[in-house]
Backbone as XML, in Angstrom:
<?xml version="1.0"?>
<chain id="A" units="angstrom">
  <residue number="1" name="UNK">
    <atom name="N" x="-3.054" y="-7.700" z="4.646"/>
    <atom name="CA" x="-4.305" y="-7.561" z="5.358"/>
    <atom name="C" x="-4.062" y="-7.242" z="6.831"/>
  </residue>
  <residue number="2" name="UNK">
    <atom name="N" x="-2.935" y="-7.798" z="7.466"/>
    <atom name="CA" x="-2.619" y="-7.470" z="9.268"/>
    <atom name="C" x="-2.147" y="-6.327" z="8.673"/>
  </residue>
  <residue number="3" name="UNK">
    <atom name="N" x="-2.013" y="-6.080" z="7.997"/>
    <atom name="CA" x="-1.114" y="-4.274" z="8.176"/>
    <atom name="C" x="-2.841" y="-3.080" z="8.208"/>
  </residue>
  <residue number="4" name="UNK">
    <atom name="N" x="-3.614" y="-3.591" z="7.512"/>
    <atom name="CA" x="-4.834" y="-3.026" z="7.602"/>
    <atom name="C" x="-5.701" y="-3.164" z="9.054"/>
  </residue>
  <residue number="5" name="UNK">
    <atom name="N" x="-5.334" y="-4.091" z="9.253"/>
    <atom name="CA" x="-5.953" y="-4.616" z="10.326"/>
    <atom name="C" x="-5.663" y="-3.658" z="11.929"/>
  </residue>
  <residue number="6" name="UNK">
    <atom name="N" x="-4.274" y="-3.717" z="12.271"/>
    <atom name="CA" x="-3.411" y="-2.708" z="13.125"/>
    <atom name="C" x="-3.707" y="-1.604" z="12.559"/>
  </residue>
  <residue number="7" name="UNK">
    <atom name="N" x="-3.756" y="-1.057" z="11.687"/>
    <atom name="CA" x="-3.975" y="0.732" z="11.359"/>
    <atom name="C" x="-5.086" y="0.897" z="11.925"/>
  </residue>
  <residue number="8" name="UNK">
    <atom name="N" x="-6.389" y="-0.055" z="11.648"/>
    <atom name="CA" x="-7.522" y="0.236" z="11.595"/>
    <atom name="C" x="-7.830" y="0.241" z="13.544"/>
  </residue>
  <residue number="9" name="UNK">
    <atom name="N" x="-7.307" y="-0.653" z="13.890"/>
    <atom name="CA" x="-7.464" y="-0.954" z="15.487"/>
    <atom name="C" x="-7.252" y="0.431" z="16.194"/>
  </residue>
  <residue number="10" name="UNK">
    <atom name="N" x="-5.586" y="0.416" z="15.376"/>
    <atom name="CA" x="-5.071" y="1.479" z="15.925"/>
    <atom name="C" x="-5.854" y="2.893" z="16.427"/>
  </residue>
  <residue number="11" name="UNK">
    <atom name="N" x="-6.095" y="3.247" z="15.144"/>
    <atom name="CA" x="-6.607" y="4.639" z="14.836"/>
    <atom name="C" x="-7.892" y="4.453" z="15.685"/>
  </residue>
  <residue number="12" name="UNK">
    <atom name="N" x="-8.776" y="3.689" z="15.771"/>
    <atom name="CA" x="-10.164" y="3.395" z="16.572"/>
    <atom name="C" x="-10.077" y="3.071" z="18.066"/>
  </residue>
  <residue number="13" name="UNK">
    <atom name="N" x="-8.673" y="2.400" z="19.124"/>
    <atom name="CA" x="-8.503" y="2.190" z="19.968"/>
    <atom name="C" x="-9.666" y="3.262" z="20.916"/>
  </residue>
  <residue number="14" name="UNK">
    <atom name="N" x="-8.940" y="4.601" z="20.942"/>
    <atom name="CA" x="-9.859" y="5.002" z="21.927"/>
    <atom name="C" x="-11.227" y="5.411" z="21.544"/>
  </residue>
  <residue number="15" name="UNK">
    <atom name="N" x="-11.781" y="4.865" z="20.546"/>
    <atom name="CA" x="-13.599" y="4.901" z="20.137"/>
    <atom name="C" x="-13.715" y="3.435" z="20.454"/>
  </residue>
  <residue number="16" name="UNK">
    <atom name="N" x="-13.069" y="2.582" z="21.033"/>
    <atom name="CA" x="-13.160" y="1.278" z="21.505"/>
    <atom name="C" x="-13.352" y="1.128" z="22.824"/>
  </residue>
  <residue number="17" name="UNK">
    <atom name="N" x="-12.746" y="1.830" z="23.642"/>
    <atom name="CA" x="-12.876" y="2.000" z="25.118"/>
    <atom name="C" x="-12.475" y="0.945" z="25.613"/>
  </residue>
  <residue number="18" name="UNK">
    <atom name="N" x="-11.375" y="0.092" z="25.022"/>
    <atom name="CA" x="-10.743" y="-0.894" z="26.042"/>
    <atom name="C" x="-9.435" y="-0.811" z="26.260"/>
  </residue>
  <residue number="19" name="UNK">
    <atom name="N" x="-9.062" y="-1.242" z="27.968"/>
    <atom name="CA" x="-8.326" y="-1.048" z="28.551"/>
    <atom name="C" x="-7.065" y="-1.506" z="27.566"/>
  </residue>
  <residue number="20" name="UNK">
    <atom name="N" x="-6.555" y="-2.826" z="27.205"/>
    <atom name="CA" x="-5.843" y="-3.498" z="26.939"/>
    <atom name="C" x="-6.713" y="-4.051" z="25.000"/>
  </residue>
  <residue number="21" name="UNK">
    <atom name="N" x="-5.629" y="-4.380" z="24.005"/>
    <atom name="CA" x="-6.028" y="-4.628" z="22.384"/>
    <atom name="C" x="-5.465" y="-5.476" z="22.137"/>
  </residue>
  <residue number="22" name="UNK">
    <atom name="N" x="-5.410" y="-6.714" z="22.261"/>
    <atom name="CA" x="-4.243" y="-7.546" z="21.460"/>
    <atom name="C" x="-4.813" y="-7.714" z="19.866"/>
  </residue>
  <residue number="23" name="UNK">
    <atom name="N" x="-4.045" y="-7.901" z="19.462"/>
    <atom name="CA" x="-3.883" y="-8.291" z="17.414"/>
    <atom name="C" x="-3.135" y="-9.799" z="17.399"/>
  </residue>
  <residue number="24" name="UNK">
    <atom name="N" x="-3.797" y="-10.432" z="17.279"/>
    <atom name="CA" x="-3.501" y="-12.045" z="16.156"/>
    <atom name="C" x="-2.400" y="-11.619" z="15.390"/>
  </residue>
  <residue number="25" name="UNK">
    <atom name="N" x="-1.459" y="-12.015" z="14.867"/>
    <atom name="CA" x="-1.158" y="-11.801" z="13.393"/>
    <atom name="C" x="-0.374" y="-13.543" z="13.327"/>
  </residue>
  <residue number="26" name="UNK">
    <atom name="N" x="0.389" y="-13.639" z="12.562"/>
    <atom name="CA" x="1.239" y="-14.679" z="12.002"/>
    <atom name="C" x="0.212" y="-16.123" z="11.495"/>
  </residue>
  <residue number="27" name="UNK">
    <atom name="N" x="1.189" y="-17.069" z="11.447"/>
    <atom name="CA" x="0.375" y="-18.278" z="10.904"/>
    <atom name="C" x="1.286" y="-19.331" z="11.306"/>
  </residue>
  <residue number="28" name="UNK">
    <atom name="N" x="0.360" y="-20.506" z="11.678"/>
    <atom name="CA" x="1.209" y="-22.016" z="11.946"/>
    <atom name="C" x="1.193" y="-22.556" z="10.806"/>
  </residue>
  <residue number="29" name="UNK">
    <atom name="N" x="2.732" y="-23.175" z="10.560"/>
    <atom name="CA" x="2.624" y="-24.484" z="9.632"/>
    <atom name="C" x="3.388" y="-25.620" z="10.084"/>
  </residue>
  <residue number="30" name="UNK">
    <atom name="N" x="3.527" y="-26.128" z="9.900"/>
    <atom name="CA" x="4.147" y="-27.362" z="9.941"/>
    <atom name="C" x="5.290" y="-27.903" z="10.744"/>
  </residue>
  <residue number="31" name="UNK">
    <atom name="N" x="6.037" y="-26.793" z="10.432"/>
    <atom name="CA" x="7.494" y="-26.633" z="10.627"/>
    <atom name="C" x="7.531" y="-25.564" z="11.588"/>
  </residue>
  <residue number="32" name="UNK">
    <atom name="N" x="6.769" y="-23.968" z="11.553"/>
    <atom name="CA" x="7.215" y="-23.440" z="12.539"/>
    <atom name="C" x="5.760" y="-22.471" z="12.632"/>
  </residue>
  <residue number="33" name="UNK">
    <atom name="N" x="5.527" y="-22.149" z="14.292"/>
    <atom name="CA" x="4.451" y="-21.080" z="14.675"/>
    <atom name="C" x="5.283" y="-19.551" z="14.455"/>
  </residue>
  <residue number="34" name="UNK">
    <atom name="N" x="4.414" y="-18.734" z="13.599"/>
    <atom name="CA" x="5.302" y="-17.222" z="13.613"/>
    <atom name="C" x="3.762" y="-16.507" z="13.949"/>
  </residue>
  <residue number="35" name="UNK">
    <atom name="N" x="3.132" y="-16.966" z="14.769"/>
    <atom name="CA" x="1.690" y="-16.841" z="15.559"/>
    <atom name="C" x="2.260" y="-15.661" z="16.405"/>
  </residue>
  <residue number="36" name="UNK">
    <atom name="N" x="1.985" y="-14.535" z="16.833"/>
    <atom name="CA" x="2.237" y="-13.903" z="17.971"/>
    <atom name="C" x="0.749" y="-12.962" z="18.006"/>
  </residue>
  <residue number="37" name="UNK">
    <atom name="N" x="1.171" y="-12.109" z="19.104"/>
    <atom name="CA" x="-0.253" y="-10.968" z="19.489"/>
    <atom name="C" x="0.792" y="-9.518" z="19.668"/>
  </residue>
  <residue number="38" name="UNK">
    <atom name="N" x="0.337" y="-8.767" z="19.155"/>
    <atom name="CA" x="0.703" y="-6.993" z="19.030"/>
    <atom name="C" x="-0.164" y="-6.305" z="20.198"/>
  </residue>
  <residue number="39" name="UNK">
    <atom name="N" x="0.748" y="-6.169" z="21.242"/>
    <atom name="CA" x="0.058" y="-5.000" z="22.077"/>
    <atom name="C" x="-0.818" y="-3.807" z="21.375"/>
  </residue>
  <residue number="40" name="UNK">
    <atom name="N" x="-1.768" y="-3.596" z="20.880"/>
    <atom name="CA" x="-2.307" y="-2.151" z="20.156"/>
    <atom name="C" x="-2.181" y="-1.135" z="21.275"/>
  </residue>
  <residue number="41" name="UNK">
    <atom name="N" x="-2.642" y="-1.680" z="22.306"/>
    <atom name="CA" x="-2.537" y="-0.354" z="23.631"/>
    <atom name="C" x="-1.143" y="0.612" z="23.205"/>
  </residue>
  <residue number="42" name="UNK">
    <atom name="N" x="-0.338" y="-0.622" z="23.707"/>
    <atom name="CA" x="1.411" y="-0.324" z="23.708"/>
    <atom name="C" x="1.917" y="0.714" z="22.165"/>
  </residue>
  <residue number="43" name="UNK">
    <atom name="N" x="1.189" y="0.479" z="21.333"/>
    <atom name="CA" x="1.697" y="1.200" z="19.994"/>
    <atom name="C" x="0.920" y="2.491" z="20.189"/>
  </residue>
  <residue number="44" name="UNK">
    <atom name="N" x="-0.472" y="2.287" z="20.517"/>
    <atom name="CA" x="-1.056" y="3.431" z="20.706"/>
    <atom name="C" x="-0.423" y="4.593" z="21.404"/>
  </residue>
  <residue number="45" name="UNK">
    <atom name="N" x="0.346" y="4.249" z="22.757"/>
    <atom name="CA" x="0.524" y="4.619" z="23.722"/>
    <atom name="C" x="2.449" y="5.548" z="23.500"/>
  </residue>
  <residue number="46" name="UNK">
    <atom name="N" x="2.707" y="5.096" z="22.385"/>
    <atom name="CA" x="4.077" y="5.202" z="21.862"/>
    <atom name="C" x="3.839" y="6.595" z="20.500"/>
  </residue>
  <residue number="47" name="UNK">
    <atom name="N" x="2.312" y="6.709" z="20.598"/>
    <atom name="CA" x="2.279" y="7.872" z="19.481"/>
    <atom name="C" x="1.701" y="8.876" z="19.183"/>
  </residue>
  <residue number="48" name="UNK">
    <atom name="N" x="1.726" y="10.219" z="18.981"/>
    <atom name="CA" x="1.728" y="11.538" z="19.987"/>
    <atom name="C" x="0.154" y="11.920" z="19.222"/>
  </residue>
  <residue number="49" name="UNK">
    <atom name="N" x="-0.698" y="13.196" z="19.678"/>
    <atom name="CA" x="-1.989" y="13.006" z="18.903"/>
    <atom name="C" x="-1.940" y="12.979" z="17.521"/>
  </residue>
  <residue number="50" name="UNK">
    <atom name="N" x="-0.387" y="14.014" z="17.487"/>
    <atom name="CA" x="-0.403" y="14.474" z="15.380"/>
    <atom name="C" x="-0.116" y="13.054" z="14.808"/>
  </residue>
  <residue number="51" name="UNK">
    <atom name="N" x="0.623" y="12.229" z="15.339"/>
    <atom name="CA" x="0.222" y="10.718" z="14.810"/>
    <atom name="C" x="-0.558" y="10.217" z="14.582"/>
  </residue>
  <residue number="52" name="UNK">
    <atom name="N" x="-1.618" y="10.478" z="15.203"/>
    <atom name="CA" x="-3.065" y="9.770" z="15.302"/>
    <atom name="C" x="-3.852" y="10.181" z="14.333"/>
  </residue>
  <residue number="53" name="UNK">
    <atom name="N" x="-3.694" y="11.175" z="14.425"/>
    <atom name="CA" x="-4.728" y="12.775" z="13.205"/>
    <atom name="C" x="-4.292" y="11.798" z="11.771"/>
  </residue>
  <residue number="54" name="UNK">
    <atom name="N" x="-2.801" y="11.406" z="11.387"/>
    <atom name="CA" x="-2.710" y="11.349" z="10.319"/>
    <atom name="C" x="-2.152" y="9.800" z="9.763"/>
  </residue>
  <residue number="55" name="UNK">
    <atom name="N" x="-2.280" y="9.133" z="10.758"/>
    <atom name="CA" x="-2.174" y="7.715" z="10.138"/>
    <atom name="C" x="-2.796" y="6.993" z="9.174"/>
  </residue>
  <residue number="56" name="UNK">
    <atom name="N" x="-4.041" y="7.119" z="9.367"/>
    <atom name="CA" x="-4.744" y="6.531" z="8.192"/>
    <atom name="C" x="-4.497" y="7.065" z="7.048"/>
  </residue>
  <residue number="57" name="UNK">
    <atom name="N" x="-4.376" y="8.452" z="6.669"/>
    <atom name="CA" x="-3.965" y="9.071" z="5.765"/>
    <atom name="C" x="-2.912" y="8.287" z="4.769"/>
  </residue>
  <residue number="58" name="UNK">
    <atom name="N" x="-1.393" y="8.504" z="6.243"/>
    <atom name="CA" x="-0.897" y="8.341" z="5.538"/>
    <atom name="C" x="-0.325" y="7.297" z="5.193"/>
  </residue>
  <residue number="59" name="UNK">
    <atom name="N" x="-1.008" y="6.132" z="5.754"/>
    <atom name="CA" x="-1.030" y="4.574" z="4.939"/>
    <atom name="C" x="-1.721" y="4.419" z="3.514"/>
  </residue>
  <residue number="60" name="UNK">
    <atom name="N" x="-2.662" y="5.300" z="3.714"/>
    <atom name="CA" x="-3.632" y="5.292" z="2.126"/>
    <atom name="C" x="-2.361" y="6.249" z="1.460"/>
  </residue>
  <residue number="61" name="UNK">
    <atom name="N" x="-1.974" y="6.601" z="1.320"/>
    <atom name="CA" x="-1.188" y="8.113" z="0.281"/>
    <atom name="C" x="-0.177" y="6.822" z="-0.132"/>
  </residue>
  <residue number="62" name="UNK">
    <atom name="N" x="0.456" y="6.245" z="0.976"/>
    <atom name="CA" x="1.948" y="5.413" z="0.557"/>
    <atom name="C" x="1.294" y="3.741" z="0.357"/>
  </residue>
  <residue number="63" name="UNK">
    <atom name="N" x="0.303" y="3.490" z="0.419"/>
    <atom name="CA" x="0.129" y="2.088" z="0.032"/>
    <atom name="C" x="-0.408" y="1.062" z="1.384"/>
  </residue>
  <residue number="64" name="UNK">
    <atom name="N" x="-1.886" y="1.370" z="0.598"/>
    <atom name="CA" x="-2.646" y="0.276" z="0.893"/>
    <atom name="C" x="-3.350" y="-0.456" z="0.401"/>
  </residue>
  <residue number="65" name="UNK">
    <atom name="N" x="-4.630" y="-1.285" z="0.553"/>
    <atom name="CA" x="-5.176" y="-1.674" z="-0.529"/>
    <atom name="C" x="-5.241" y="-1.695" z="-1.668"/>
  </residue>
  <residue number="66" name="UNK">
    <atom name="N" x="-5.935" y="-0.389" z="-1.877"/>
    <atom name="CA" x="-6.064" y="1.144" z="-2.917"/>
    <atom name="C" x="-5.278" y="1.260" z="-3.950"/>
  </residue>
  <residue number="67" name="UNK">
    <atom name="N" x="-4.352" y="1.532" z="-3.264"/>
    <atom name="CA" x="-3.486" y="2.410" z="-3.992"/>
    <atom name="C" x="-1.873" y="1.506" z="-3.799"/>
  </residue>
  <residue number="68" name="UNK">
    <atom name="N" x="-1.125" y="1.987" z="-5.321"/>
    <atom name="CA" x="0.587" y="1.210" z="-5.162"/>
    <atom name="C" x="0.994" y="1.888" z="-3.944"/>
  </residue>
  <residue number="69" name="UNK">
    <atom name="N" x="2.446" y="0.837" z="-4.002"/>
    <atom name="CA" x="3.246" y="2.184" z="-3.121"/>
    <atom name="C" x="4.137" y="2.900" z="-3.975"/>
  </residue>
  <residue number="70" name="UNK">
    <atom name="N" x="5.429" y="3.205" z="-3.523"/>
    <atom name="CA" x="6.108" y="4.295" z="-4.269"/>
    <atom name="C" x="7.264" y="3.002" z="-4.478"/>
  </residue>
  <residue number="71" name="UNK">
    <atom name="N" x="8.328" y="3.392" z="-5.411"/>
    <atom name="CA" x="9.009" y="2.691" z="-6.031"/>
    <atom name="C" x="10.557" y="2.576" z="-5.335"/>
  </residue>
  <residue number="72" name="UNK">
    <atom name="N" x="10.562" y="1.270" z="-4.654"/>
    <atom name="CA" x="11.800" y="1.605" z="-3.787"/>
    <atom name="C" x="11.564" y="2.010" z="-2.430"/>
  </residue>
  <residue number="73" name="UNK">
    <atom name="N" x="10.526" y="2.112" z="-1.730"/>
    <atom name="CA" x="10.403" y="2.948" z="-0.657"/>
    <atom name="C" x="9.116" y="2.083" z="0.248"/>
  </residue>
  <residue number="74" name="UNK">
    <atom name="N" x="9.963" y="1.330" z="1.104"/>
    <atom name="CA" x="9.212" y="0.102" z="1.800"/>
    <atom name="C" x="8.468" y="0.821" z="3.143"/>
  </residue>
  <residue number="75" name="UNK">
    <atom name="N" x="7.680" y="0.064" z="3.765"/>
    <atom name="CA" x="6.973" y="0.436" z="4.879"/>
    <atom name="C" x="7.605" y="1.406" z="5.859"/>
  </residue>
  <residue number="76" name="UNK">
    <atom name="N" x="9.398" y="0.557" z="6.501"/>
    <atom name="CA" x="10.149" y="0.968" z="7.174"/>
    <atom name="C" x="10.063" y="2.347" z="7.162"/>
  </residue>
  <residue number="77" name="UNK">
    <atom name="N" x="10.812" y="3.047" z="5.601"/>
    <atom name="CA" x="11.265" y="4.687" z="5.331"/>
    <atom name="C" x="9.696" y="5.563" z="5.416"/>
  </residue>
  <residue number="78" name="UNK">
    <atom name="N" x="8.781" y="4.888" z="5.147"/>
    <atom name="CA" x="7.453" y="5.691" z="5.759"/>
    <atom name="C" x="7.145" y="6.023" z="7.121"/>
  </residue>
  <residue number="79" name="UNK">
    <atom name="N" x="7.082" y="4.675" z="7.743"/>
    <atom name="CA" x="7.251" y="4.694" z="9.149"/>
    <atom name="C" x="7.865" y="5.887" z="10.051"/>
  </residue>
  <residue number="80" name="UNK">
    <atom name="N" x="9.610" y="5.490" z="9.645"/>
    <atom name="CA" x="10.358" y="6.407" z="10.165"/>
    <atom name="C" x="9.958" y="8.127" z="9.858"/>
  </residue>
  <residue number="81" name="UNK">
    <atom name="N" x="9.346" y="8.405" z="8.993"/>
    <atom name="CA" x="9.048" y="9.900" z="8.346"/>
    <atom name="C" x="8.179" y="9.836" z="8.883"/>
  </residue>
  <residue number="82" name="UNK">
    <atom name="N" x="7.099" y="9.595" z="9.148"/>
    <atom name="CA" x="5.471" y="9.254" z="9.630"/>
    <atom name="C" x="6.065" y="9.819" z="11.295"/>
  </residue>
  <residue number="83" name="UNK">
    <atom name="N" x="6.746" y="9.177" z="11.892"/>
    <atom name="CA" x="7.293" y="9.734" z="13.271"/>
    <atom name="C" x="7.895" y="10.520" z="13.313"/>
  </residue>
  <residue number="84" name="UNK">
    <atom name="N" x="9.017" y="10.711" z="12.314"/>
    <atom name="CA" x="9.675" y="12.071" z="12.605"/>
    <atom name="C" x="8.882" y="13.464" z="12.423"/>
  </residue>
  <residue number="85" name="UNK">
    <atom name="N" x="8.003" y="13.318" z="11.154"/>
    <atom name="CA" x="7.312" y="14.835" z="10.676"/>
    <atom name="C" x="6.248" y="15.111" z="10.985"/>
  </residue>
  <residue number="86" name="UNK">
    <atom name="N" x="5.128" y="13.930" z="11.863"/>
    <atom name="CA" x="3.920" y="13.822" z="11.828"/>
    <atom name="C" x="3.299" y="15.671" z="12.581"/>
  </residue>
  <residue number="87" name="UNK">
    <atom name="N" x="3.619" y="16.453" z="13.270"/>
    <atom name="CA" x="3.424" y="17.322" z="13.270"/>
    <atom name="C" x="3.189" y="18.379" z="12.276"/>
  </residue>
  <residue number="88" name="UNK">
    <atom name="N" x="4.371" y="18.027" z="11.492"/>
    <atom name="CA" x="4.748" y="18.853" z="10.234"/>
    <atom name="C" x="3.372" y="18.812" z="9.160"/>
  </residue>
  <residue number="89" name="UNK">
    <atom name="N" x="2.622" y="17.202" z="8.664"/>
    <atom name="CA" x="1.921" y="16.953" z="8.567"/>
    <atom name="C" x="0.681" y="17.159" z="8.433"/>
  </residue>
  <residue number="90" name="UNK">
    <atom name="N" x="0.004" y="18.082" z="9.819"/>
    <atom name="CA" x="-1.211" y="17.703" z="10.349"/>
    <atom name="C" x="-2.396" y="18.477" z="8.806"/>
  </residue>
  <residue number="91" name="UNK">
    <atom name="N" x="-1.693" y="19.157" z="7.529"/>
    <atom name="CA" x="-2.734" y="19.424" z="6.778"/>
    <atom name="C" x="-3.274" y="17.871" z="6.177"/>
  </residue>
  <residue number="92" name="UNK">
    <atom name="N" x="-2.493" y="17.061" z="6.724"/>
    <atom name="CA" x="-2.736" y="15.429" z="5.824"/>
    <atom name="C" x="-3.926" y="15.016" z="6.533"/>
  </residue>
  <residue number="93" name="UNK">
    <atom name="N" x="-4.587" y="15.674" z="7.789"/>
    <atom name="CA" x="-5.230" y="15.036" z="8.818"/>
    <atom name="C" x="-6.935" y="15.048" z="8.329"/>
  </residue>
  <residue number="94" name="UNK">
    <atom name="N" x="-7.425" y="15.904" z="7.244"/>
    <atom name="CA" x="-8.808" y="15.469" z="6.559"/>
    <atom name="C" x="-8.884" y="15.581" z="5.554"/>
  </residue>
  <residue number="95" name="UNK">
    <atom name="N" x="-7.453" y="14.366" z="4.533"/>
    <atom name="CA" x="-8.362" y="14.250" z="3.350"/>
    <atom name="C" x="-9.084" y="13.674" z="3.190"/>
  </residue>
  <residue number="96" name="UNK">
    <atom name="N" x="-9.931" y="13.655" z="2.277"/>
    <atom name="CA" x="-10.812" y="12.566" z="1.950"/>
    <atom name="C" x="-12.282" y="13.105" z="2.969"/>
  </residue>
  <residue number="97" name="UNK">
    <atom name="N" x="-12.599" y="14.239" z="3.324"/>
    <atom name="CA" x="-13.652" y="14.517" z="3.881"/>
    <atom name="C" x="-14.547" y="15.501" z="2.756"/>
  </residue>
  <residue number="98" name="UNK">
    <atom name="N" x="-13.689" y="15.825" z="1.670"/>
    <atom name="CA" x="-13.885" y="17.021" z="0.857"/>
    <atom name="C" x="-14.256" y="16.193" z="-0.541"/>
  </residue>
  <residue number="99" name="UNK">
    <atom name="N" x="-14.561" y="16.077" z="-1.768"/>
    <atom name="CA" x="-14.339" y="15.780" z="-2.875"/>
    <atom name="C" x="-12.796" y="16.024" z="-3.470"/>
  </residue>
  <residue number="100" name="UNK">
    <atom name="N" x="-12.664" y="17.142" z="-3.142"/>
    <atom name="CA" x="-11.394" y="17.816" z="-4.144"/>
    <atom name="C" x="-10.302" y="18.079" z="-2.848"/>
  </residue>
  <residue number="101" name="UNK">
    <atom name="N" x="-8.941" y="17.741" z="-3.235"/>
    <atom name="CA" x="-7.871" y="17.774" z="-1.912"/>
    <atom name="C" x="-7.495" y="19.685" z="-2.311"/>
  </residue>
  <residue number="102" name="UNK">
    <atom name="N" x="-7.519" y="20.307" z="-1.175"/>
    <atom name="CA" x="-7.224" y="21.890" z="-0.727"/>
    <atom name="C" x="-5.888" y="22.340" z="-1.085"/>
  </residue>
  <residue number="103" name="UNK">
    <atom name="N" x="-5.880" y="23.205" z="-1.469"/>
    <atom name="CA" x="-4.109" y="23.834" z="-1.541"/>
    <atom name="C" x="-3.371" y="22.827" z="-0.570"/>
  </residue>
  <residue number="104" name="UNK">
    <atom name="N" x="-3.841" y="22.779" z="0.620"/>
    <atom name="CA" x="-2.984" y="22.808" z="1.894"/>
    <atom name="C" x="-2.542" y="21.460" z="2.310"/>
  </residue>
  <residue number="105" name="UNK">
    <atom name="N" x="-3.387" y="20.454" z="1.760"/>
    <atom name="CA" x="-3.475" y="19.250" z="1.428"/>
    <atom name="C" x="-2.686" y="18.726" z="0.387"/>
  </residue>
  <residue number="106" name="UNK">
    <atom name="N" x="-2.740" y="19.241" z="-0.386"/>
    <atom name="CA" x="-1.845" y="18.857" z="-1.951"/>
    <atom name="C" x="-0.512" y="18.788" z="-1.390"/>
  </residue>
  <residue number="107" name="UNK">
    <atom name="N" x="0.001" y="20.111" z="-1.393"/>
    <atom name="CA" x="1.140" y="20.465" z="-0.628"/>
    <atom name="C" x="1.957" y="19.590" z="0.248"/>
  </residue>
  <residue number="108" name="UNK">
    <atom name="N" x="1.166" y="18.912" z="1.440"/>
    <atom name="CA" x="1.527" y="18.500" z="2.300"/>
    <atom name="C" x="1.714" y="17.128" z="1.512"/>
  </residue>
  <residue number="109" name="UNK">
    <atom name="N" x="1.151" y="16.492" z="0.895"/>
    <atom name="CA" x="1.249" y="14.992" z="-0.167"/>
    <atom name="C" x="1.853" y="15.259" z="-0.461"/>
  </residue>
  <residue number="110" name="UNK">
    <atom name="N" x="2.289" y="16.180" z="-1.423"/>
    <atom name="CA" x="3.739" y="16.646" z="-1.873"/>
    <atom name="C" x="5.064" y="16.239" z="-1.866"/>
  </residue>
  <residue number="111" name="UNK">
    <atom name="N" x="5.037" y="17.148" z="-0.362"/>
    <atom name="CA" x="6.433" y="17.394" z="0.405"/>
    <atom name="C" x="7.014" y="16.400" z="0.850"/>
  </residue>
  <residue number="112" name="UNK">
    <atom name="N" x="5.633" y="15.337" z="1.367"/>
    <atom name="CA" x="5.231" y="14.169" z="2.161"/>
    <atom name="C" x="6.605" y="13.164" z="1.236"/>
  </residue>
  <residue number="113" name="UNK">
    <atom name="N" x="6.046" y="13.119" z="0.048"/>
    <atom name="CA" x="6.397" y="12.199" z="-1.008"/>
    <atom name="C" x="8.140" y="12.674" z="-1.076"/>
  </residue>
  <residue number="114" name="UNK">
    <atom name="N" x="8.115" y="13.975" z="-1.177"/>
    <atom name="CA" x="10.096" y="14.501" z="-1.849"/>
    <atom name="C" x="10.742" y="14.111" z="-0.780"/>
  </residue>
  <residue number="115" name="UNK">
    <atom name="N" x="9.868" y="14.181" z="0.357"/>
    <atom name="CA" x="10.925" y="14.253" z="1.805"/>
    <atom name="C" x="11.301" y="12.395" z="1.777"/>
  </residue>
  <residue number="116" name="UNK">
    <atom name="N" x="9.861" y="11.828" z="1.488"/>
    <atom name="CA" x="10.633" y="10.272" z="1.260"/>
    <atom name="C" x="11.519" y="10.046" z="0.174"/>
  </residue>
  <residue number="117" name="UNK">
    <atom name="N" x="11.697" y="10.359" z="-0.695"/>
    <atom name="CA" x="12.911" y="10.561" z="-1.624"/>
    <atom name="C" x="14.231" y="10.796" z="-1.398"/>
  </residue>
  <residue number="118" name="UNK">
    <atom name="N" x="14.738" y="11.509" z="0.249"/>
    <atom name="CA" x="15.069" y="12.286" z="0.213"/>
    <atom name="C" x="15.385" y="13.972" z="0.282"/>
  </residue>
  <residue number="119" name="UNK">
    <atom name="N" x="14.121" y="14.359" z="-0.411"/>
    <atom name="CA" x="14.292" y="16.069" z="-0.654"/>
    <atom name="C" x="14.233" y="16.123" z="0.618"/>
  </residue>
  <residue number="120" name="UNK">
    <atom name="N" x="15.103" y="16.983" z="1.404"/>
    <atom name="CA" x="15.284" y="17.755" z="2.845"/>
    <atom name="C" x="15.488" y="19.032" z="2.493"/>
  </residue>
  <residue number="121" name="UNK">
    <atom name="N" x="15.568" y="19.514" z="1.499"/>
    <atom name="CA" x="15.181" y="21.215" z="0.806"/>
    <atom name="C" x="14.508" y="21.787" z="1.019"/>
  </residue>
  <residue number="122" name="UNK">
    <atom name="N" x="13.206" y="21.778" z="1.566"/>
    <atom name="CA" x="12.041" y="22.242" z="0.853"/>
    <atom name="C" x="11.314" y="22.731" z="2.432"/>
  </residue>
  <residue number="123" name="UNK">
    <atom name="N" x="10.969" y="23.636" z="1.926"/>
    <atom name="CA" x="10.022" y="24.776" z="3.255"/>
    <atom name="C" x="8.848" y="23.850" z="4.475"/>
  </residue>
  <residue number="124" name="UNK">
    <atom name="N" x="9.365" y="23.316" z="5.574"/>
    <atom name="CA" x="8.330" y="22.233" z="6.484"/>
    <atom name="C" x="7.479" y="22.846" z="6.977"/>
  </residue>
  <residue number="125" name="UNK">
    <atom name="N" x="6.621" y="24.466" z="6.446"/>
    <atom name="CA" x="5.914" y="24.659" z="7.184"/>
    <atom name="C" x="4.646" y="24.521" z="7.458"/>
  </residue>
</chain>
């Protein structure tokens, strides 16, 4: 649920219009506080617009609520691809505005998916 929570902040920060975002996350028990607060500004501020265009995306494609994730392939190896290609990306930036996903869209889920596998073959354009 905090992983929903930060995407959602995230992606909305500047339709929020505040200076500074902190995020709650962790929990006290007994034995130990793992309580802290997530700069949202600071993450915001660390990620370029084609990041922005396609985050939500591409938390829904690799696992959220919704939907599994992929088999073997934890938050981390998304993450890291999510930053490296997010340019590469930007047809990922309106699905879900259409009924039916576009050539250009498919494609990009695709590639999205082989390149987390692995596949580094395949045409990034």
């Amino acid at each position: 649920m905090q992983n929903v929570l930060l995407l959602q902040v995230t992606h909305h920060y500047k339709a929020i219009g505040a200076k500074e975002i902190y995020l709650l996350t962790g929990r006290n028990t007994t034995h130990v506080d793992k309580k802290r607060f997530i700069p949202i500004h600071d993450v915001v501020h660390k990620l370029t617009e084609d990041h922005m265009k396609i985050l939500l995306t591409v938390y829904c494609i690799t696992s959220c609520d919704t939907t599994s994730g992929f088999h073997g392939k934890g938050k981390k190896e998304v993450f890291n691809l999510f930053m490296k290609y997010a340019k590469t990306f930007q047809n990922l930036h309106d699905i879900g505005e259409q009924l039916n996903l576009q050539k250009l869209q498919k494609d990009a889920c695709e590639k999205f998916v082989a390149l987390l596998y692995g596949n580094e073959n395949l045409t990034l354009n």
